[in-house]
N, C-alpha and C positions, 0 to 999 in steps of 0.2 A: 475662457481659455478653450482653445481647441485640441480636443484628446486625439493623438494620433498614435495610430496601432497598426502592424504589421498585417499586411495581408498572405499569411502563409501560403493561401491557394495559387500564389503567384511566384513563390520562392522559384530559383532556379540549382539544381546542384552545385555544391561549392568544392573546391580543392582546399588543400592547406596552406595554409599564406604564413611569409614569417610571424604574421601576428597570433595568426591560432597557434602558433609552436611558443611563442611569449605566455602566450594565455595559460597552459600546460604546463610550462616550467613554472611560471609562477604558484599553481593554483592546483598541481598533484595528489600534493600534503592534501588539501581540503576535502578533493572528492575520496580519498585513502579515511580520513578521519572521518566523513560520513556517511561512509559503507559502512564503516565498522560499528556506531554508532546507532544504523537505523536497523543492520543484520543485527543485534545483540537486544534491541529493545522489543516492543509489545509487537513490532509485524512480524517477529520471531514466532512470538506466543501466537499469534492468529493462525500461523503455517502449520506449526503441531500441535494445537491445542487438542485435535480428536482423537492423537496418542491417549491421552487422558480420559476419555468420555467410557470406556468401557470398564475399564476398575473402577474410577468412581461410583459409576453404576453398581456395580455387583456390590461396592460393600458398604455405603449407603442404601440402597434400595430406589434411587431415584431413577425417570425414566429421561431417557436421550431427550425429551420436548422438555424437560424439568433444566438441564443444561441448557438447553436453549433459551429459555427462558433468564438465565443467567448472566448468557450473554448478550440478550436483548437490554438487559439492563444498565449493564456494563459500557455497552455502546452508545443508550439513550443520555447520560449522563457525559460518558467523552463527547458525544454529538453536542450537548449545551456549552462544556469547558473549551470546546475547540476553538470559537473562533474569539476566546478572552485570553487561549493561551495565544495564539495570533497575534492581537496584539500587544502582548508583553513584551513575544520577541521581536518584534518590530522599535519596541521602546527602548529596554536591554540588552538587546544582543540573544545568541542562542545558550551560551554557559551555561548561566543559572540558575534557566529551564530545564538543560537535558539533566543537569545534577540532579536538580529536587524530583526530576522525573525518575533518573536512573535507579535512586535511591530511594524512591518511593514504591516502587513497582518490585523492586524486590524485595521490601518490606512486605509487600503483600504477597508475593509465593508463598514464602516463610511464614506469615500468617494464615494461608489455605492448608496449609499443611495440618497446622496445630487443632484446625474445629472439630468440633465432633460428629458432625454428621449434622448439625442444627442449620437445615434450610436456610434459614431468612438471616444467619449467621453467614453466610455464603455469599449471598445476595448483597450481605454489608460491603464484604470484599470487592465481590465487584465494580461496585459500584465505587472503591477506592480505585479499584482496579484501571478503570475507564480513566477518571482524570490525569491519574501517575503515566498510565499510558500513550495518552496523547501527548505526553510531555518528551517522548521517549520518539517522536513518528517525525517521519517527513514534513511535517509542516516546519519544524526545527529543525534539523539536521540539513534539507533543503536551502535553507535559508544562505549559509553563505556560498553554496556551492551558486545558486541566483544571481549573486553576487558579485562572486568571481570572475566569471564566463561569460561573454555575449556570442561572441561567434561558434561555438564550440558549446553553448550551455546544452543542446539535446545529448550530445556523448558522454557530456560530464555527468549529469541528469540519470542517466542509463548504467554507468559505470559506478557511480554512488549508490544509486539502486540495488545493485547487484549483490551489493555485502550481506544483502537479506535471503534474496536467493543460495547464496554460498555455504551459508548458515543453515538454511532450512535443508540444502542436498546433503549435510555434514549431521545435522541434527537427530532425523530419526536413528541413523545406524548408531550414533552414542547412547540416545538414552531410550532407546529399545533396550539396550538389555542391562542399565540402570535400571528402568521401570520392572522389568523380569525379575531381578535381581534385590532391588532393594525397595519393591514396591513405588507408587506413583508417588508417594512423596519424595525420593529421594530422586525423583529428576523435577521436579519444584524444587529442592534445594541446587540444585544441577545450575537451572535456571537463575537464580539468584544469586550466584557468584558468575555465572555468567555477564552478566548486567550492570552489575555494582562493581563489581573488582576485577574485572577485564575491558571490557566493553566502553563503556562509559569515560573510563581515565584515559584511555586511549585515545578514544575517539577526540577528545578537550588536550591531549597535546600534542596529536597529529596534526588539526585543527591550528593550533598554538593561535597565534596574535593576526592571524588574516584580518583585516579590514571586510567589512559586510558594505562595502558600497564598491561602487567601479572604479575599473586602475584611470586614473587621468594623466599616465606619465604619456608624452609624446610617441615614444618609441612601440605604446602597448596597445592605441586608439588605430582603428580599422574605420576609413572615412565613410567605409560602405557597409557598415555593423549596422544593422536596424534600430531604427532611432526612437523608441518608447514614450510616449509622456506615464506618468506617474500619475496613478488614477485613482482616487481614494474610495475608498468601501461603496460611502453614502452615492459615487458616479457609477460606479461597478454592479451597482443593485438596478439602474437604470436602463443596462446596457442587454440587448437578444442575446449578443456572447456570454456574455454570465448566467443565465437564463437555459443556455443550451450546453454547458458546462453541466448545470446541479440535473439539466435530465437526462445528460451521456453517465454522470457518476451512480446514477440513483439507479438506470437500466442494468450496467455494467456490476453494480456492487450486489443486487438481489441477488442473481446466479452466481455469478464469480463467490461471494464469501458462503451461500448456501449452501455451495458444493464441499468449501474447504471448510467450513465448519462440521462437517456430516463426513468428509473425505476415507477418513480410515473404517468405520461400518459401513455405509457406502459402498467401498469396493468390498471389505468382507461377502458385503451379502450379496454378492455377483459369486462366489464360490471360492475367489481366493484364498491363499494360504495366509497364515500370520506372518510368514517372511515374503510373501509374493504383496505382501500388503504395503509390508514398508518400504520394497524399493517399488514401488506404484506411487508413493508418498516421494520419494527420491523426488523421480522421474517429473512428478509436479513440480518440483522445485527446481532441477533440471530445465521446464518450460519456463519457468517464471524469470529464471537466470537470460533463456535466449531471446525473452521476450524484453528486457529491460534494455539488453544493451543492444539488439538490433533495433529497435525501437529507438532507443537516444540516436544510433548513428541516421540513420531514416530523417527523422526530425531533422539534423542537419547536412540532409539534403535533397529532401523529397517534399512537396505540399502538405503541411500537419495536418488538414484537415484529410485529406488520401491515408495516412498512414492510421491517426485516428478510427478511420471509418472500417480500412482493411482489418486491423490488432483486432477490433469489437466483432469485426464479424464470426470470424475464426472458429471461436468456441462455442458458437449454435452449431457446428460439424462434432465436435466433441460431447456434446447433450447428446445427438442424434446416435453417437455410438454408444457412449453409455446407456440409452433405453433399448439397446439390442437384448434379447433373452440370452442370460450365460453367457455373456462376450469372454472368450478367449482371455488369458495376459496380455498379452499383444497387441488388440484391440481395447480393452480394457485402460493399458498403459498411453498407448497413444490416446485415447479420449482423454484421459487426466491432463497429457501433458501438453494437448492444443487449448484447454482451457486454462494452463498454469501460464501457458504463452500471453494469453489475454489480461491477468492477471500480472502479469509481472511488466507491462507496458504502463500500467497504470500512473505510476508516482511519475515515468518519464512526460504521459501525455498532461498532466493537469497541472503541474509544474511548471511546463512549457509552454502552456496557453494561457496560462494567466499573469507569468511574466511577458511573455509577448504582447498579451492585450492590456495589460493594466499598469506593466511596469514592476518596479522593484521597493519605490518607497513603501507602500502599503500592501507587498505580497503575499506577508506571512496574515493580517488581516484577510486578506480573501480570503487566501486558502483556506484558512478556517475557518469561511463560513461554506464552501465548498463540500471540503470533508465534512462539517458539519451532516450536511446530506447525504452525504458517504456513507457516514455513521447511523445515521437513523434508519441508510436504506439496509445496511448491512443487518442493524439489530430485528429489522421486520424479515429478512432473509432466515439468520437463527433460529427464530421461532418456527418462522413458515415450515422449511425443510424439515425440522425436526419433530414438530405437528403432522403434518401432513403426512410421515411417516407413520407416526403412532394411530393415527385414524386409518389409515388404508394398508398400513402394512408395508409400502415399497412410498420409491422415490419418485414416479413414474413420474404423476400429475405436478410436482413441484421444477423436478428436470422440464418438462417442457411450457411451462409457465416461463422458466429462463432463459430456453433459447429463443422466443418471439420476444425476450426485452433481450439479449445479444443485439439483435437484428434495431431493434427499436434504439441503443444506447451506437450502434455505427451508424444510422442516420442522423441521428442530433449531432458526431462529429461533423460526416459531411456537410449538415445547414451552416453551422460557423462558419467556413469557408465563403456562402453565400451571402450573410449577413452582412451590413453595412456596422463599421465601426458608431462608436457615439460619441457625440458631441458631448461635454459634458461644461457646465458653466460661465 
């Protein structure tokens, strides 16, 4: 069989046709119940998790690389579940995954809460933490928006996204001053009602009974919608495009999650204030929001491999301002939030290239062997930033380690564009 795949480098700008206005009424609900659903779970926790990182501290006695360490693990262990949770949803459907996910992960806030301070008691969590969490991400929640959408999938893709971002600009200012207030546990329990009993029931009857494959009704088919074949894992491993995927995620995820793991002592130690910290934290979130949904609409109707390359570069300008001496707020903010830009394209770009190049039957499959490397690059980020702090005292050397992989993760998008599809079987 011959695998035939879009050549985005070729796309041309598109208008809205009655069919993209069909796509939309139909298929609303879907990308509404997967904002809410991927805003409420673990990419939630990834955005504020370093709210957290400085009580812990103080009243454990553990150091920032000791957290890191945590979430190294955390990650290494969702990096193995990711691409099994793949293909379950591919087998079942998204339900029963985002449940045991939603419900899992909140188990575990509520359980971080209760340790005593006993390390490797920590580490256990996490490492629940990681699988529950993957259960809760974009590889799921993605899945039927994929589905839904051909013409129209980078906006839907973008605007799904965004529930996270939404979440993360709405986040700190709430449980800032829960955390003040009632200690770091009581926005972990914040969190876990978040999750479990908002979030999650939402997202599964907003969602309601959508169909996870394509509309085949006459009136909804677009004869010029790009024609995919369905590419399965074992052709996908074969393919340069796959290949140049896991080395755009891996460039793009060291910096991008080392910054926002590290995000809120990070800018502390540039001089800020504790409330100049958190809307700097905002302001992230804020980029990660205009980065998601310009970034979907771009996709459908710019070369993805252009938009790819452009989103990536961006935030090697933002390293280069945060290693200013003493940057200004202002300076300070704008560096956080050209790199939250970069960051918040994410789930739109890898979503959209791997349905475009591979198809929809085995998508959540990829994806997760994708993020898989997402996750593994992420958990070496963790550690790195927050080592590389504790030995030298600053961020310096870890910041610009990041921005030559920026530069290095927008050239692997541009290559795709170059790359000859594959043949597969």
């Amino acid at each position: 069989m011959q695998v035939t795949t879009t050549n985005d480098a070729a796309a041309a700008p598109r208008a809205m046709t009655p069919v993209n206005f069909a796509e939309w009424k139909r298929g609303w609900r879907v990308v509404l119940g997967a904002a809410t659903g991927m805003g409420t779970g673990i990419s939630l926790y990834l955005l504020i998790a370093s709210m957290f990182i400085q009580p812990i501290t103080e009243e454990f006695g553990w150091s920032r690389g000791d957290l890191g360490v945590g979430g190294m693990v955390s990650f290494l262990v969702g990096a193995v579940a990711l691409p099994i949770i793949g293909r379950f949803v591919d087998r079942i459907g998204f339900r029963i995954i985002a449940l045991i996910g939603a419900t899992g992960l909140a188990t575990v806030y509520v359980a971080v809460t209760m340790q005593p301070g006993v390390y490797a008691l920590y580490l256990a969590f996490m490492v629940a933490g990681g699988i529950f969490g993957g259960c809760t991400s974009g590889i799921v929640y993605t899945r039927p928006v994929i589905a839904t959408f051909t013409q129209q999938r980078g906006t839907a893709l973008g605007l799904a996204a965004a529930g996270t971002s939404i979440m993360a600009i709405l986040a700190p200012q709430v449980l800032s001053p829960i955390i003040s207030e009632h200690g770091w546990r009581g926005g972990f329990y914040a969190l876990a009602a978040l999750t479990a009993l908002i979030g999650m029931p939402l997202a599964i009857a907003l969602i309601g009974s959508a169909k996870e494959k394509h509309a085949s009704a006459a009136d909804d088919v677009d004869e010029n919608a790009p024609k995919v074949a369905d590419v399965p894992l074992s052709a996908a491993l074969r393919s340069t495009r796959f290949w140049l995927l896991i080395a755009a995620i891996a460039c793009v995820n060291i910096p991008g999650s080392g910054v926002l793991g590290q995000l809120a002592p990070l800018v502390a130690d540039t001089g800020l204030s504790e409330g100049e910290v958190a809307t700097v934290m905002s302001l992230y979130a804020a980029g990660l929001l205009a980065g998601r949904i310009l970034t979907g609409f771009a996709l459908d109707h710019l070369p993805a491999p252009l938009v790819g390359g452009f989103m990536t570069v961006i935030p090697a300008i933002g390293i280069v301002l945060l290693m200013q001496p003493e940057p200004s707020f202002a300076l300070a903010a704008l560096a956080v939030a050209l790199i939250g830009l970069q960051q918040g394209s994410e789930v739109d770009l890898f979503a959209y290239f791997i349905s475009r190049n591979f198809g929809v039957k085995h998508y959540s499959s990829i994806y997760g062997v994708v993020a898989m490397a997402g996750a593994m690059s992420t958990a070496v980020a963790l550690v790195m930033f927050g080592k590389v702090h504790d030995a030298t005292g600053s961020y310096d050397v870890a910041l610009t380690i990041g921005g030559v992989l920026f530069v290095c993760g927008a050239l692997a998008f541009l290559a795709i564009g170059r790359s000859k599809p594959k043949s597969a079987g």
